[in-house]
N, C-alpha and C positions, 0 to 999 in steps of 0.2 A: 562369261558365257562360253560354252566348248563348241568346237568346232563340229558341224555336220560333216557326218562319213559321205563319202562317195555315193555310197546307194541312197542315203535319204538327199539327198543333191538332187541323183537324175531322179526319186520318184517326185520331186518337187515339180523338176522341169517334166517331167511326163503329166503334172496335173493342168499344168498352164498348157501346151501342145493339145490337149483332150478339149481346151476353151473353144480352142479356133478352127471354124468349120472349113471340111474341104475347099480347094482352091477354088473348083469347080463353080463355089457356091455363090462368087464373084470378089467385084476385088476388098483387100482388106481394111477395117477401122484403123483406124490410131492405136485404139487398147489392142486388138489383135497384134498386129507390128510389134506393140512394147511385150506381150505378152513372148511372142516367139524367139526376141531375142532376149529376153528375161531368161528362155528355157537354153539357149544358145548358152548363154553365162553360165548358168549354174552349169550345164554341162563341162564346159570349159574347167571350170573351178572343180570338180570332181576330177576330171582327167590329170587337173594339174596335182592334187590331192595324194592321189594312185600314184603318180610319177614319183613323187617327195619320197611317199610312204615304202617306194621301190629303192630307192638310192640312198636309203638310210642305212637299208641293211646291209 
């Protein structure tokens, strides 16, 4: 299995952040919570991706 780039990372994490209704809308499920730090990780994992992919060269 090859690794996900950076951008297919965060548009993963932007489709799980798109699940969870504004704050506003009260407070959050369990799935919401998992979902937003789901999108936290992938982000994370993308940034660190970028970094590697910087330091190689």
């Amino acid at each position: 299995m090859s690794t996900p780039t950076p951008a297919a990372l965060r548009y993963r994490a932007d489709e799980l952040e798109s699940r969870v209704p504004p704050v506003t809308a009260g407070p959050r499920t369990d799935d919401e919570r998992m979902w937003l730090e789901k999108a936290a990780a992938l982000r994370a994992e993308a940034d660190r991706l970028e970094a590697d992919r910087t330091t190689e060269k």
